[in-house]
DSSP file (Angstrom, degrees, kcal/mol; ACC not computed):
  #  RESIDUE AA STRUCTURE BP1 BP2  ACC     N-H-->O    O-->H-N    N-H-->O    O-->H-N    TCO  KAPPA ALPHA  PHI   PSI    X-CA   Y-CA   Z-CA
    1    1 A X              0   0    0      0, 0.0     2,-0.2     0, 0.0     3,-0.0   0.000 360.0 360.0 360.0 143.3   27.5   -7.3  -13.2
    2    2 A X     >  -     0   0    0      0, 0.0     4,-1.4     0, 0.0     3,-0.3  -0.439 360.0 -95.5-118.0 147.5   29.7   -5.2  -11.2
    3    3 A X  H  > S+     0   0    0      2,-0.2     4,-1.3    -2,-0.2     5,-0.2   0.932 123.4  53.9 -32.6 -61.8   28.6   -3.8   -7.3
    4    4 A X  H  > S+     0   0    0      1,-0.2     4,-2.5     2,-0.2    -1,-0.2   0.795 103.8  49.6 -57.7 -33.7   27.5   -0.7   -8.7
    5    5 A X  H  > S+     0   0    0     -3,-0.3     4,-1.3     2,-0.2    -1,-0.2   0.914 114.8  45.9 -68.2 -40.7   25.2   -2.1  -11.2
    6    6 A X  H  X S+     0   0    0     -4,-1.4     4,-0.8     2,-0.2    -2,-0.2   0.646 111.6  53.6 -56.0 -34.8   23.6   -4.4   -8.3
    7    7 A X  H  X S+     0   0    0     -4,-1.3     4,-1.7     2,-0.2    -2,-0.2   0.863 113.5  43.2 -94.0 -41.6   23.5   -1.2   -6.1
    8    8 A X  H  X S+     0   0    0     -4,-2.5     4,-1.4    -5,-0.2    -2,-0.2   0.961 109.8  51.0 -50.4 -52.1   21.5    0.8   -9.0
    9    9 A X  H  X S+     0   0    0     -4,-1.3     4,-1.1     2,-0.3    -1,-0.2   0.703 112.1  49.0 -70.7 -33.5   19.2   -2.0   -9.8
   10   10 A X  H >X S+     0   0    0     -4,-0.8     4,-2.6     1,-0.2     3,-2.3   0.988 115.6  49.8 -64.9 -60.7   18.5   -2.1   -5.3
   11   11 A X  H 3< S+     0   0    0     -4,-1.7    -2,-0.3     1,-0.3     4,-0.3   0.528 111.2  45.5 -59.9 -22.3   18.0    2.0   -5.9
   12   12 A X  H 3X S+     0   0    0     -4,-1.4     4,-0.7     2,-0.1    -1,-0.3   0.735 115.5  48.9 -85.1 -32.3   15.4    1.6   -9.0
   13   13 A X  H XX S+     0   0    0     -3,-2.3     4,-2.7    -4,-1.1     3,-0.9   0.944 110.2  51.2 -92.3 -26.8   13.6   -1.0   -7.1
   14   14 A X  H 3X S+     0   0    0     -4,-2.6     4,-1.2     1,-0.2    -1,-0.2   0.746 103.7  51.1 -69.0  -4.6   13.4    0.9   -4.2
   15   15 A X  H 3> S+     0   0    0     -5,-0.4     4,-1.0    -4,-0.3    -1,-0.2   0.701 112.7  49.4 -92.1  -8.8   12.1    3.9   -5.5
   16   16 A X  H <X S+     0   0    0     -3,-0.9     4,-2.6    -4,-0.7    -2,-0.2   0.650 104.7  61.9 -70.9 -35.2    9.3    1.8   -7.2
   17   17 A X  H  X S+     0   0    0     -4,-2.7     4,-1.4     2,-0.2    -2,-0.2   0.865 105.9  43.5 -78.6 -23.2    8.8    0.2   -4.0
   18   18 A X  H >X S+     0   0    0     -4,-1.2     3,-1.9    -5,-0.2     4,-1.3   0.939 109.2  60.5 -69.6 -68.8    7.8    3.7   -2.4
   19   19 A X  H 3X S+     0   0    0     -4,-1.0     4,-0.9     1,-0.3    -2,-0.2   0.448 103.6  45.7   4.2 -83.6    5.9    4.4   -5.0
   20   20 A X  H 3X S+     0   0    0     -4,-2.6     4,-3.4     1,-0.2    -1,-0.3   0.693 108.6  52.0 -13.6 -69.8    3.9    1.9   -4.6
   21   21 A X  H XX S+     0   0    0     -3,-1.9     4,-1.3    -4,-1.4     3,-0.6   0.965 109.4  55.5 -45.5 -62.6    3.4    2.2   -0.9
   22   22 A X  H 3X S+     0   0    0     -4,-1.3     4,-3.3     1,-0.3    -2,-0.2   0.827 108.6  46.0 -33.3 -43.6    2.4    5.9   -1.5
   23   23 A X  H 3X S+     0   0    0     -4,-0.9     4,-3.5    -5,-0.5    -1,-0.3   0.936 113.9  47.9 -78.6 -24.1   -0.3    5.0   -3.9
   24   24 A X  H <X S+     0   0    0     -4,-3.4     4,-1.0    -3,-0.6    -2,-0.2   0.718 114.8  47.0 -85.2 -11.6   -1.5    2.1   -1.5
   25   25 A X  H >X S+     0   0    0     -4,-1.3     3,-2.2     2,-0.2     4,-1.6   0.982 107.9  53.4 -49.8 -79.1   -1.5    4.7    1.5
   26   26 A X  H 3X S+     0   0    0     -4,-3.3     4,-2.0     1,-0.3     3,-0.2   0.829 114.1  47.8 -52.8 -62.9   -3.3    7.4   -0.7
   27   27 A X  H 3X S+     0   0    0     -4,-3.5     4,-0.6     1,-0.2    -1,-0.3   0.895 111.4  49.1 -37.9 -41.0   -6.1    4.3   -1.3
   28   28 A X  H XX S+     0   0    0     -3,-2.2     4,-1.9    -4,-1.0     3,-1.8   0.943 106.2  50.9 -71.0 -35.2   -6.3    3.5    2.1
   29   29 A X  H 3X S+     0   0    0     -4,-1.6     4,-3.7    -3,-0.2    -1,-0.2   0.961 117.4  45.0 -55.7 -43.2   -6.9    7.2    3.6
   30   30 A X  H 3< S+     0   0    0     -4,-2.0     4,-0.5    -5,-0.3    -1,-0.2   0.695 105.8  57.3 -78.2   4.7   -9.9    7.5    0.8
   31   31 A X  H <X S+     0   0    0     -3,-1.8     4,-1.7    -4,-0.6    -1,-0.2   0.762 114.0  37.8 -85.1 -40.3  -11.0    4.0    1.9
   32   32 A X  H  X S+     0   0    0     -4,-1.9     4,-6.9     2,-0.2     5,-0.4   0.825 116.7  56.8 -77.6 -20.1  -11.4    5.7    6.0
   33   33 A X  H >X S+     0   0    0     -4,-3.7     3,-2.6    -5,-0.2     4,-0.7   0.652 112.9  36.8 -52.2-104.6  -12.7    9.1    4.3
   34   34 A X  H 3> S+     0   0    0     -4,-0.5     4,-2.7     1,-0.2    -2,-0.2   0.294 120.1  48.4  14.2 -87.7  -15.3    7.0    2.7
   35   35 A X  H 3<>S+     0   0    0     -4,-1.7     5,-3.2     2,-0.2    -1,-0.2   0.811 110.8  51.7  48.6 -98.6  -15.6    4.7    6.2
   36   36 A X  H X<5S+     0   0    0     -4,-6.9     3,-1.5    -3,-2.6    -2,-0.2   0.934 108.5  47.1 -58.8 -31.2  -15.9    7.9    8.6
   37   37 A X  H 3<5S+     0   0    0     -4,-0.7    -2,-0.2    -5,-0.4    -1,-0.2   0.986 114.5  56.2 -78.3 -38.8  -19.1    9.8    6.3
   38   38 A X  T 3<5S-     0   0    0     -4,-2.7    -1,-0.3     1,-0.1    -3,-0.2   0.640 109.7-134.9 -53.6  -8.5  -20.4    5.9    6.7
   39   39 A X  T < 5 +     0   0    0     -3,-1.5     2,-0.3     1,-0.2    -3,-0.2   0.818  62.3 135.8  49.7  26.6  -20.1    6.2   10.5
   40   40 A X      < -     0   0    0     -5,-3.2    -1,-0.2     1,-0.1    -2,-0.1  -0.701  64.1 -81.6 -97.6 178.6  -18.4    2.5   10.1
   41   41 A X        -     0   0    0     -2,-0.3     3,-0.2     1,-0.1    -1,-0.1   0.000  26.6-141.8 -44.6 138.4  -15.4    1.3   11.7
   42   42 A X  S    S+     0   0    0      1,-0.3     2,-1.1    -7,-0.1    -1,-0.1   0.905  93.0  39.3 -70.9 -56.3  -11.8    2.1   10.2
   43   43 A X        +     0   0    0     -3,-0.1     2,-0.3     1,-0.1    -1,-0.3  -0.778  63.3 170.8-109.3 125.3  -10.4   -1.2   10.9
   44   44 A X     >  -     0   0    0     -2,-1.1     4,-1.9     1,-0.2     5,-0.4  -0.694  12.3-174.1-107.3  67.9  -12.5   -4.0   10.4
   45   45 A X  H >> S+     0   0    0     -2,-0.3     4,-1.4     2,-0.2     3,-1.2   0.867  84.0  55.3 -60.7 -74.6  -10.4   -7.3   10.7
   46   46 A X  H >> S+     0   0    0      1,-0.2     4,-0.9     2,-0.2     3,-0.7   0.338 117.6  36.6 -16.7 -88.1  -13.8   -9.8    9.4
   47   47 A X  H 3> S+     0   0    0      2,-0.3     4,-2.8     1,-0.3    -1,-0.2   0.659 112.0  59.6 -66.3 -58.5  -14.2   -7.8    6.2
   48   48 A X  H <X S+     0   0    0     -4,-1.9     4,-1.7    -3,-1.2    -1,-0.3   0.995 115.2  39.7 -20.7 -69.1  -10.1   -7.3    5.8
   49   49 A X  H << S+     0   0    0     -4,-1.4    -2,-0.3    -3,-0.7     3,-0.3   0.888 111.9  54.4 -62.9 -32.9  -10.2  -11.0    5.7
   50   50 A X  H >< S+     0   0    0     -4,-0.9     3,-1.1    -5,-0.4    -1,-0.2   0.949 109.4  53.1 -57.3 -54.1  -13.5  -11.3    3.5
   51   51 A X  H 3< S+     0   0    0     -4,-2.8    -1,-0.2     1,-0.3    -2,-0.2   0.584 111.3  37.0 -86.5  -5.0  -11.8   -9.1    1.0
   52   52 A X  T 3< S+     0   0    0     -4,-1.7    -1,-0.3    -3,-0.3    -2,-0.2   0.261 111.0  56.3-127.2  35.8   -8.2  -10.9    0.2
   53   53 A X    <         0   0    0     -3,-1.1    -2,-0.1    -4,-0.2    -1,-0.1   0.063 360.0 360.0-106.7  24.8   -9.2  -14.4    0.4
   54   54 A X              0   0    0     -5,-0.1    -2,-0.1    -4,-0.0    -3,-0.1   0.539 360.0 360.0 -81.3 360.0  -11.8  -13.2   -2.4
């Protein structure tokens, strides 16, 4: 592989890696929508933690 191929292969994975980010931003805003009409907290650290060591 050559520089340029190395520097394409960074540039494909970063544009996956926004992606990515985007869609897990777009979850998180409909997770506080959701949240505020519940009148709970936006950031909850207990419950954060409950839900990724499930």
């Amino acid at each position: 592989m050559q520089i340029d191929d190395y520097r394409e292969k960074i540039d494909q994975l970063d544009n996956e890696l926004l992606r990515i980010f985007n869609e897990r931003a777009g979850l998180a805003l409909k997770i506080g929508e959701i949240k505020k009409g519940l009148a709970l907290p936006v950031y909850d650290p207990p419950e954060r933690k409950r839900s990724s060591s499930a």
